[in-house]
C-alpha positions as CSV (number, residue, x, y, z in Angstrom):
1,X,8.9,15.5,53.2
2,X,7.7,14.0,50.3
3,X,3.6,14.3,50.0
4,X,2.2,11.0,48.5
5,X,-1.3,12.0,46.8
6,X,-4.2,10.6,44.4
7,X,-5.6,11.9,41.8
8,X,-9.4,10.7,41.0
9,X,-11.2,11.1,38.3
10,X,-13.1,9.7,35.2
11,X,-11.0,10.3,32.5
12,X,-7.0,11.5,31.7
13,X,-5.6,12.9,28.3
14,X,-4.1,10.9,26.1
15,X,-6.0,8.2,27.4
16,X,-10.0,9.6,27.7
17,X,-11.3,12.5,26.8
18,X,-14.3,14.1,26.8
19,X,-13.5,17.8,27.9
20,X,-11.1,20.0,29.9
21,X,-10.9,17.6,32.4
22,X,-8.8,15.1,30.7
23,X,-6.4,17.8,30.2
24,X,-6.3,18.8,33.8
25,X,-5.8,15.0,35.2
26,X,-3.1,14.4,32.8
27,X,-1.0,17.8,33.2
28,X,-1.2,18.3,36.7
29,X,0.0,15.2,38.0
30,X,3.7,15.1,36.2
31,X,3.8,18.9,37.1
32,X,3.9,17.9,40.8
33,X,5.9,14.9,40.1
34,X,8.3,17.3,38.9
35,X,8.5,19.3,42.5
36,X,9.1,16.3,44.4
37,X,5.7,15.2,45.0
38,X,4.7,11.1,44.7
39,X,1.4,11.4,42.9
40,X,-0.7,8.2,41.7
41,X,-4.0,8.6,39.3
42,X,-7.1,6.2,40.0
43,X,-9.4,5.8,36.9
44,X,-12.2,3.5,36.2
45,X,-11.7,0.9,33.6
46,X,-13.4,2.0,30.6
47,X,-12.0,0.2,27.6
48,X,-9.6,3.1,26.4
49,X,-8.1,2.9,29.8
50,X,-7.3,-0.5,30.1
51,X,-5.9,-0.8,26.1
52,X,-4.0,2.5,26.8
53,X,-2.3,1.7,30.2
54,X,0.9,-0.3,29.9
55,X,2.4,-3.0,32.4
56,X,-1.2,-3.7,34.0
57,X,-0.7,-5.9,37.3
58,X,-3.5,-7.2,39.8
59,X,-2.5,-5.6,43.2
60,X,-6.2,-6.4,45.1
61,X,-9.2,-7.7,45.1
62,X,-12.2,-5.7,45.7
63,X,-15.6,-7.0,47.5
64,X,-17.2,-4.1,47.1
65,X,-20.6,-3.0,48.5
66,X,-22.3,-1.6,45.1
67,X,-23.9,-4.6,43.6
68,X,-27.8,-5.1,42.7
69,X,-29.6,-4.5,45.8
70,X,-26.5,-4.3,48.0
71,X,-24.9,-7.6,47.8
72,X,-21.0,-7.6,47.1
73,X,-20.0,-7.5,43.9
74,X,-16.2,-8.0,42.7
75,X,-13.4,-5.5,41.0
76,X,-9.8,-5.9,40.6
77,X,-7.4,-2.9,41.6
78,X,-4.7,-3.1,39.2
79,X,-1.4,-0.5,38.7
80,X,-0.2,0.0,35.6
81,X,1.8,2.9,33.8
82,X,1.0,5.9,31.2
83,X,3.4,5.6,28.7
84,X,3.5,8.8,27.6
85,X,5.4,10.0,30.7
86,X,5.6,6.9,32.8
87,X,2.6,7.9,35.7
88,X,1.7,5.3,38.2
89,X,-2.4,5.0,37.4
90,X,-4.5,2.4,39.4
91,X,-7.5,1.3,37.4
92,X,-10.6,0.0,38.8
93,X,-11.6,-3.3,36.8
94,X,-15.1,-4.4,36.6
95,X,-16.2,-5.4,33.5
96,X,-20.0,-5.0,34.6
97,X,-20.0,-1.5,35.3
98,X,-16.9,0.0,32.8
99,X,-16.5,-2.6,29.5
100,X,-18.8,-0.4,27.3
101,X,-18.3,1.2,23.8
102,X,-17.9,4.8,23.2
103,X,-19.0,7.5,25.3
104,X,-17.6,7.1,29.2
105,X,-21.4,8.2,30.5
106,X,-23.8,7.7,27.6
107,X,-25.3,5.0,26.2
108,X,-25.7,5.2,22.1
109,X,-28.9,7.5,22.5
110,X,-26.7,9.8,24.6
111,X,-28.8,9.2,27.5
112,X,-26.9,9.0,30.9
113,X,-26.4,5.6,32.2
114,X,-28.9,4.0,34.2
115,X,-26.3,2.6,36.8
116,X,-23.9,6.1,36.7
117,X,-24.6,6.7,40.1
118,X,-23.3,2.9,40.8
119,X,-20.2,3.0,38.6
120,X,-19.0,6.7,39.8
121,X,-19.5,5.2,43.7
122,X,-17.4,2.8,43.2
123,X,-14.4,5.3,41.9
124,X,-15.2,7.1,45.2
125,X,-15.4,3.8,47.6
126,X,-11.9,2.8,45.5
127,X,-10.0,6.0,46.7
128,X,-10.8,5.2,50.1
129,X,-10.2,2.3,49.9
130,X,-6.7,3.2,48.5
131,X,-6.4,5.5,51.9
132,X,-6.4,2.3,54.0
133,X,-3.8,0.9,52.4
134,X,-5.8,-1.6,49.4
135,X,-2.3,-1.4,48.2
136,X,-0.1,-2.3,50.9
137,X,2.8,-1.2,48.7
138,X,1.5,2.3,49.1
139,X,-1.1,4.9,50.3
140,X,-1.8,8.7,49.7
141,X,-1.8,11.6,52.5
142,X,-3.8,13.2,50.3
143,X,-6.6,12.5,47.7
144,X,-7.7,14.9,45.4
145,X,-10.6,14.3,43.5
146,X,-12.1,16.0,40.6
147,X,-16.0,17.1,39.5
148,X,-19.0,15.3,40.7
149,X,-17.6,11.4,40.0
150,X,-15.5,11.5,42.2
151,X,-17.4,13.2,44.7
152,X,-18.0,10.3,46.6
153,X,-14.5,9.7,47.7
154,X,-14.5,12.1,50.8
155,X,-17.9,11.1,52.2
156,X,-16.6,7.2,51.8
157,X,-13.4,8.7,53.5
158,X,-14.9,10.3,56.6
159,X,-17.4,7.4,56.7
160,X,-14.3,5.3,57.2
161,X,-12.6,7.3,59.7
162,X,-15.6,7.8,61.5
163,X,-15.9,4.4,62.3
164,X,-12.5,3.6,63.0
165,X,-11.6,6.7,64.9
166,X,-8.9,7.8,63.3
167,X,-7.6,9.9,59.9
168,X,-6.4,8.3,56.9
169,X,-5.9,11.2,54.5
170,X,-6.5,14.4,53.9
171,X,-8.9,15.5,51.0
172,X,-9.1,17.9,48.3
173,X,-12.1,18.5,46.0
174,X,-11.7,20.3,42.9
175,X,-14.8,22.0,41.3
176,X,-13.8,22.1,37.4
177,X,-17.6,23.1,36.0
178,X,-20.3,23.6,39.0
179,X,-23.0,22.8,36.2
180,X,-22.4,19.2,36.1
181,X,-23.4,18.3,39.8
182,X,-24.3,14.1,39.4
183,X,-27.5,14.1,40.5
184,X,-29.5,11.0,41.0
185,X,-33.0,9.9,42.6
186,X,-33.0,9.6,46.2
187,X,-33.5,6.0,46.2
188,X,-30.2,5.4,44.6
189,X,-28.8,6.4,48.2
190,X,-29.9,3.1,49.9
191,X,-27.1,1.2,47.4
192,X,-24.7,3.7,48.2
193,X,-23.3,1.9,51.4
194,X,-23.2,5.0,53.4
195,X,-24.1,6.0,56.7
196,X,-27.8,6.7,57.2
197,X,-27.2,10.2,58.7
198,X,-25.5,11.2,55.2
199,X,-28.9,11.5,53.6
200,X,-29.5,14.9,55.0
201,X,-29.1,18.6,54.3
202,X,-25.6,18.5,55.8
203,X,-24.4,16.4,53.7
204,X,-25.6,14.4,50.1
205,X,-29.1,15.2,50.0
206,X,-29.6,17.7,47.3
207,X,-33.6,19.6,47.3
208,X,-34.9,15.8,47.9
209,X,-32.0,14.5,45.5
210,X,-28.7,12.9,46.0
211,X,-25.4,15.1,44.5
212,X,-22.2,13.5,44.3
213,X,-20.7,17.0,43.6
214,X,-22.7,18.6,46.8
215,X,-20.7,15.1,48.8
216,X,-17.4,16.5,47.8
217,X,-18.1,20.0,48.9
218,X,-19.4,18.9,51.7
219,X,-16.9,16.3,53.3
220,X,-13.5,17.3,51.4
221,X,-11.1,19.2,54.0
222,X,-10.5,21.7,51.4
223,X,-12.2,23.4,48.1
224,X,-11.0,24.3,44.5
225,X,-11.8,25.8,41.4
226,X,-10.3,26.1,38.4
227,X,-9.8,30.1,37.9
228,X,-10.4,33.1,41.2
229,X,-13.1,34.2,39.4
230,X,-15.0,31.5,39.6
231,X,-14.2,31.1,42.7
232,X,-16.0,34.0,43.4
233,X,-18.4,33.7,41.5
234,X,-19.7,30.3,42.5
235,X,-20.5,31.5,45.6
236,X,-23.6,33.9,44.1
237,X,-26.8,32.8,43.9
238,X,-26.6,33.8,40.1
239,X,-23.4,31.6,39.4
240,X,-24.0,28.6,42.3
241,X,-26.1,26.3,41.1
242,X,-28.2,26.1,44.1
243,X,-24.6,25.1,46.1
244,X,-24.2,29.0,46.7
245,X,-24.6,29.3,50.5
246,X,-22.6,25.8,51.0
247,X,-19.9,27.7,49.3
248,X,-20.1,30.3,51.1
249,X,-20.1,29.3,54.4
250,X,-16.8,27.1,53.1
251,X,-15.4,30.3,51.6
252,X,-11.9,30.0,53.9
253,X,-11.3,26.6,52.7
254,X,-12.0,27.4,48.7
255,X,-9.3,28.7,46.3
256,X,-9.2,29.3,42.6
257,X,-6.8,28.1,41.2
258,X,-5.9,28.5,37.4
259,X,-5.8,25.5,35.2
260,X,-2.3,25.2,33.2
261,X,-2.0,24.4,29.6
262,X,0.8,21.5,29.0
263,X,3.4,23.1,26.7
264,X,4.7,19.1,25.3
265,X,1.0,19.2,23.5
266,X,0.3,22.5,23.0
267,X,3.2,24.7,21.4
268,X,3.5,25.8,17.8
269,X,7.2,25.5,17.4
270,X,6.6,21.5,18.1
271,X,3.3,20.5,17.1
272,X,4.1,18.2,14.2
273,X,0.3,18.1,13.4
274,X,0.1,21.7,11.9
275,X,0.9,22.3,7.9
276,X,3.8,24.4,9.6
277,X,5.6,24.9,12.8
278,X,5.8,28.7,13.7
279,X,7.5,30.7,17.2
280,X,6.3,34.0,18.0
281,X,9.7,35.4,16.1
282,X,9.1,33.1,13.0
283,X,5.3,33.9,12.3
284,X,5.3,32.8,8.5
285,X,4.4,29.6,9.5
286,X,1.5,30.6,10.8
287,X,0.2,32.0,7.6
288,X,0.6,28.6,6.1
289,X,-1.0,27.0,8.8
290,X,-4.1,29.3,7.6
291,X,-4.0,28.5,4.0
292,X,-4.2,24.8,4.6
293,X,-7.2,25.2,7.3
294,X,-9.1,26.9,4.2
295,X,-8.1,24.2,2.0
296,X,-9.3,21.8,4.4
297,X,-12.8,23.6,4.7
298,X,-13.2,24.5,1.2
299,X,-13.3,28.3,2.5
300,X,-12.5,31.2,-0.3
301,X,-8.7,31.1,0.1
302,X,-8.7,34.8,0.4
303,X,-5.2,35.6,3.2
304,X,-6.5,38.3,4.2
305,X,-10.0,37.5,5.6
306,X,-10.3,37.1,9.4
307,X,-10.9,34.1,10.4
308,X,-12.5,32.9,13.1
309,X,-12.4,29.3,14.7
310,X,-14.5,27.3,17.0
311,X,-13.9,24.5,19.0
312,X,-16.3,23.6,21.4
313,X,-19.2,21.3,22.6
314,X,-22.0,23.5,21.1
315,X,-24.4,24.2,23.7
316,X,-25.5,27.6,25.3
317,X,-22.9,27.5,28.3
318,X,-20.4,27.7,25.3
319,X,-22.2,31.3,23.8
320,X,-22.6,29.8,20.1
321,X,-26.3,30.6,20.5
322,X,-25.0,34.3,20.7
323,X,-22.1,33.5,17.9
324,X,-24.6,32.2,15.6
325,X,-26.7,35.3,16.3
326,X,-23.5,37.8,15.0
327,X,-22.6,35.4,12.1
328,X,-24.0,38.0,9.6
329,X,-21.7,40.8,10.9
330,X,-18.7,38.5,10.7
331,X,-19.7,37.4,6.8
332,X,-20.7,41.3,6.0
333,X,-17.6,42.4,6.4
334,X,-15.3,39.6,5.0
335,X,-14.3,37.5,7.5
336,X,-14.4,33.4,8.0
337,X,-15.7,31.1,10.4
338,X,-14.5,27.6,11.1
339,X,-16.6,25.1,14.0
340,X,-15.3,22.2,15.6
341,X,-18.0,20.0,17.6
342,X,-21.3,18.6,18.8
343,X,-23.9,19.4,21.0
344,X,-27.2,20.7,20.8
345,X,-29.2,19.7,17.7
346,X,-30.7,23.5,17.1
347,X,-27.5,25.2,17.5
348,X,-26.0,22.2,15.0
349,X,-28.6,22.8,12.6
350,X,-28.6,26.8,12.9
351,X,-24.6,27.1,12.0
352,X,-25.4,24.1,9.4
353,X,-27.7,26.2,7.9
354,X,-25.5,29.5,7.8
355,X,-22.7,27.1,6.4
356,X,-25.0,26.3,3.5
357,X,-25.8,29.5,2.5
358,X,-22.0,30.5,2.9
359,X,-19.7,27.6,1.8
360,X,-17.0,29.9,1.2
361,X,-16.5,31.7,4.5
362,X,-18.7,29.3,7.3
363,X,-17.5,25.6,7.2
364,X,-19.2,23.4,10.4
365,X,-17.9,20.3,11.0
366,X,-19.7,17.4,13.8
367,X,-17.8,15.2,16.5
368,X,-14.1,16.4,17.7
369,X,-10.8,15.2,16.9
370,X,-7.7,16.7,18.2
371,X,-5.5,16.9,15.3
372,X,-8.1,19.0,13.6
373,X,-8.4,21.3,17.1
374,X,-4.9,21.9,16.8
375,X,-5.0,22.9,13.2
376,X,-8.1,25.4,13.6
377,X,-6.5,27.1,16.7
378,X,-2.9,27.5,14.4
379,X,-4.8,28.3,11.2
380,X,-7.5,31.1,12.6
381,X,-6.6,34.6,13.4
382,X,-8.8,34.7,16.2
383,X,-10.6,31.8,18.4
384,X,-13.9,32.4,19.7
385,X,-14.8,31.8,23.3
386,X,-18.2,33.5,24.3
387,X,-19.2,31.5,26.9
388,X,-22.3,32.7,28.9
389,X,-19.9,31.1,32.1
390,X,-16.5,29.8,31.6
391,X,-14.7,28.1,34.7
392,X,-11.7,28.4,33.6
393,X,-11.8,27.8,29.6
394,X,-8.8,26.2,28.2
395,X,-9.3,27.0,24.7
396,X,-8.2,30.6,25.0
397,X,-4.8,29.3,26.5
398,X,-4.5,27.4,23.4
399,X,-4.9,30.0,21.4
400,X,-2.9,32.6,23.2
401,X,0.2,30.1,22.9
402,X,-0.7,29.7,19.3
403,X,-1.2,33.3,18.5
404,X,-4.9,33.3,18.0
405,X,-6.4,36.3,19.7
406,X,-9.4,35.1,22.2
407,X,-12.6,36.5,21.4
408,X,-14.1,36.3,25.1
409,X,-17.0,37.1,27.0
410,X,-15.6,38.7,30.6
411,X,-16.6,35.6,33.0
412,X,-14.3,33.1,34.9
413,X,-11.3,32.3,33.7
414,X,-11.6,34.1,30.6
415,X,-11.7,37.2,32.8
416,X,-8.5,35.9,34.6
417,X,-6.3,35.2,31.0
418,X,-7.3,37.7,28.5
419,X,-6.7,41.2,28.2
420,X,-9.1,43.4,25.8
421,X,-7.3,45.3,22.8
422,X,-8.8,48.6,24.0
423,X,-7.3,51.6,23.1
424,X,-5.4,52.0,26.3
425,X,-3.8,48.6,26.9
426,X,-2.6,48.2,23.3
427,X,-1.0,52.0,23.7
428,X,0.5,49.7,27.3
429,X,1.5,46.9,25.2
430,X,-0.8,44.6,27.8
431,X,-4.1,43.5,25.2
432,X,-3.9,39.8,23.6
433,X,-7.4,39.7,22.6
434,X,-11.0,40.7,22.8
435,X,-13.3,40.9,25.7
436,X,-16.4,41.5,26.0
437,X,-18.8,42.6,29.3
438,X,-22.7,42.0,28.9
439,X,-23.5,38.6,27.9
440,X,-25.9,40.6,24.8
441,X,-25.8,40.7,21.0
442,X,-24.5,44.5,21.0
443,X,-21.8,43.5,22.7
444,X,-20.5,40.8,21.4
445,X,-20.8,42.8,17.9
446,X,-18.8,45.5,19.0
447,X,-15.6,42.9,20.2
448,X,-15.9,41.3,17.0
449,X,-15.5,45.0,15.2
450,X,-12.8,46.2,17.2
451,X,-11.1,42.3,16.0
452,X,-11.6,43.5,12.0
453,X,-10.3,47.2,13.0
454,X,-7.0,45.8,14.9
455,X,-6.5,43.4,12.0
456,X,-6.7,46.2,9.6
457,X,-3.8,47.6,11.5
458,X,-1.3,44.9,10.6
459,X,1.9,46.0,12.6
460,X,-0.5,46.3,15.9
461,X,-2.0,43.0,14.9
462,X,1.1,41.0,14.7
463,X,2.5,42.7,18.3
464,X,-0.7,41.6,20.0
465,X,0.0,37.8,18.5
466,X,3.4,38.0,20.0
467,X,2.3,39.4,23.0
468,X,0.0,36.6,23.5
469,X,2.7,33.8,22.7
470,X,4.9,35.4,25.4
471,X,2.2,34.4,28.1
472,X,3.2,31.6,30.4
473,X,0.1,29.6,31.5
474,X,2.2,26.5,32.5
475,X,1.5,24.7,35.1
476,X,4.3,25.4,37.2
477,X,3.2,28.0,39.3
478,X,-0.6,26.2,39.7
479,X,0.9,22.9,40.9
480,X,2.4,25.1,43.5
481,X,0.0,26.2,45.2
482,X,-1.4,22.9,44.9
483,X,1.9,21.6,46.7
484,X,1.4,24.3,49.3
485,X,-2.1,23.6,49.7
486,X,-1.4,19.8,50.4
487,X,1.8,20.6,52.7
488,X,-0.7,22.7,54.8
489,X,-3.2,19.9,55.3
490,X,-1.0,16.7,55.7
């Protein structure tokens, strides 16, 4: 039986992309194409959407419920293809709520949007609508939505099917960073178009608040995450975001589930971005690939000095408050630091400031671009991931297929995909990088010393890259057990 199912979410790399999550949307769906599955995306129409979809078509008309003060407002649903590997994506037009420059959920002083709540309901309200057949030409068994903005789409689901008595789909929610739960004032519930009994404990309310992420944890048929540790760790008070005992008491319908990286973009021996293509047999390239990221920096071009890269948002989550902390360790003893991103203003300014006192071995540079992110993860020797929690982190995948060792803090899924170079598993041939336990200075310290004392052991060094570009974190065996999971609900 071939399971039809649709993907919901906010963004979808190449199209959009803000974070991980863009990855995610754009990977998994050709991964289950590929094991039979018929799988759809639905995206709102933000302008990069609509320029990058190709073969746009009307195929309904929308009178939906979410306009100023609950009178019916107007979208298109319209079907159009990703060109890059010919996906079926439905796109919610409505100019009012999507046609905006720039960032997908902040205005130009990076302050949320007034009407989020609004625009991210109606990517919810869209799905289910999609469910009972909006497109006559085709419906999903299954929708599967993704983080808080599409949270919605289950409670408009069961609202549905609670008021026509019967099932329309089956639903899947997957949790991709528990941190971001779409919170909005409890008055924004009355625009909503949901049942009055929603507003409660069991169900949307949230501590006197409405959370679309709390909506899809509540009403989806089953959970997600993207690693098992997270899974499990999610469900602490510590780690749960005040969700903790909801996730618990769901803890038979949650699984973890490891994000993939998509080998087509991320693979050294293709990547025509990179000053040199490289395979795990044919490392010169790699050195070449270092030699031009120092160039590009204006770092001392010194081959030997171990260098670290960054790319990240720049925000405490991340652990660059802790990084910048151990920056005089890594430029005591020699090494190089590159950063890639934007965040918070202090910990901008802080590496700024380390930069300008060391323009030969700290280089910062502000925004993202992914060319750039794929030649700091070739070029370094070692890619930094300290996150204070990681879901599942996909930089350290990146880097392990580009022979970067992961720095890591032991959390999520940087506990699930790299192993520490301790004595014991290089001696088992098992370490492809460096973990560390406590979330504390000392720690951190000692992982980035046992990185220079592995590097001065050159024939150790290079079997650790290898070993790390033998790892397979495809997506094959996650979209799976995401297969499975849907076979056992529809």
């Amino acid at each position: 039986m071939t399971i039809r199912a649709l993907h919901v979410a906010s963004e979808l790399y190449p199209l959009l992309k803000t974070g991980g999550l863009a990855d995610v949307a754009g990977a998994l769906p050709p991964a289950l194409i590929e094991r039979g599955a018929d799988v759809r995306v639905l995206l709102p129409g933000f302008p990069a959407v609509a320029a990058g979809l190709a073969d746009l078509r009307p195929v309904a008309q929308l009178a939906h419920p979410l306009g100023h003060r609950g009178s019916l407002s107007h979208a298109t649903l319209e079907l159009g293809t990703l060109p890059a590997n010919g996906i079926s994506v439905y796109m919610i037009r409505d100019d009012a709520l999507y046609d905006r420059p720039g960032n997908p959920y902040l205005d130009a002083e990076h302050v949320p949007y007034g009407d989020n709540a609004q625009r991210f309901a109606l990517l919810g309200w869209t799905a289910a609508q999609l469910a009972q057949r909006a497109d006559p030409a085709w419906a999903p068994q299954i929708i599967h939505a993704h983080d808080w903005h599409a949270g919605l789409a289950p409670a408009y689901l069961k609202a549905a099917e609670r008021a026509a008595g019967r099932t329309f789909a089956r639903t899947v929610f997957t949790v991709h960073n528990l941190a971001y739960q779409g919170i909005f004032p409890a008055q924004e519930f009355g625009h909503l178009a949901l049942p009055g009994d929603f507003f409660s404990m069991h169900g949307v309310e949230f501590y006197g608040q409405l959370s679309f992420l709390k909506a899809g944890l509540y009403y989806s048929d089953r959970l997600t995450t993207v690693s098992p540790t997270y899974a499990r760790e999610i469900q602490t008070l510590a780690q749960g975001g005040g969700l903790d005992a909801l996730l618990r008491a769901r803890t038979h319908d949650l699984s973890g589930i490891l994000n993939g990286v998509d080998y087509t973009v991320w693979n050294p021996s293709i990547d025509d971005g990179l000053a040199a293509r490289y395979t795990s047999t044919r490392l010169p390239g790699k050195r070449a690939c270092k030699t031009a990221l120092q160039a590009r920096f204006g770092l001392a071009q010194k081959s030997d000095a171990l260098l670290f890269g960054v790319v990240s948002r720049l925000t405490e989550q991340k652990g660059l408050d802790l990084l910048l902390g151990a920056l005089p360790e890594i430029v005591s003893r020699g090494g190089q630091l590159v950063v890639l991103g934007t965040g918070d203003p202090a910990l901008e300014a802080g590496l700024l400031r380390v930069a300008h006192a060391h323009p030969d071995a700290v280089a910062v540079e502000r925004g993202f671009d992914e060319p750039l992110a794929h030649a700091i993860v070739a070029g370094s020797d070692v890619i930094a991931v300290p996150s204070r929690f990681e879901p599942c982190g996909l930089t350290q995948l990146y880097a392990l297929a580009y022979g970067s060792l992961p720095l890591v803090h032991r959390v999520g899924g940087l506990a699930d995909t790299v192993v520490d170079a301790s004595l014991e598993n290089l001696a088992d041939d098992l370490a492809t990088g460096f973990v560390f336990e406590r979330f504390e200075p000392d720690a951190l310290a000692a992982a980035i010393r046992r990185a220079f004392a592995l590097y001065a052991r050159r024939g150790e060094w290079k079997a650790a890259q290898q070993r790390a570009m033998r790892q397979d974190f495809g997506w094959g065996a996650s979209a799976q057990r995401y297969l499975d999971l849907y076979r056992s609900l529809v």
